[in-house]
N, C-alpha and C positions, 0 to 999 in steps of 0.2 A: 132300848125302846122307851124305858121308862123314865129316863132323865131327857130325852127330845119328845117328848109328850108332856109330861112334868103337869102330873097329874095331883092338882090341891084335895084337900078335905071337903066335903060336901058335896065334888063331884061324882058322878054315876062313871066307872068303868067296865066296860064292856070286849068282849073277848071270844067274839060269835061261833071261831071253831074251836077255842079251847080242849085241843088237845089233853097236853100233859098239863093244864093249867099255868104254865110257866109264866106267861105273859101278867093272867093276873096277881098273882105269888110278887114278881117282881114289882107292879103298880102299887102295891098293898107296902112294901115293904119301903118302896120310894116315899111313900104316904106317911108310911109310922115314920123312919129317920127324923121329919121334920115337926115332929110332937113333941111336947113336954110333957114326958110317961109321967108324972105326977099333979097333972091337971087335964091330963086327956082321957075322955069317954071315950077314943075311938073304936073302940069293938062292941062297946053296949049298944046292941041291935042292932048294928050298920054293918054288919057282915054276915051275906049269905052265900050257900055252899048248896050244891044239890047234888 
């Protein structure tokens, strides 16, 4: 799901019945792949969990 959505940075992803959370787990990780983990913020503050 996550590479036919192909979900960028800055977008809101959304996962209304979230179950096992799987859907967003995989968006998240489609997301991180395409970072360079040495100039990316992306978890400072852009990740929430309830």
């Amino acid at each position: 799901m996550a590479a036919v959505l192909s979900p960028q940075t800055g977008e809101k992803v959304l996962d209304p019945f979230c179950g096992t959370g799987g859907m967003l787990i995989s968006m998240y990780e489609h997301i991180r792949m395409g970072l360079d983990p040495d100039t990316s913020d992306f978890n400072d503050n852009r990740t929430y969990a309830n």
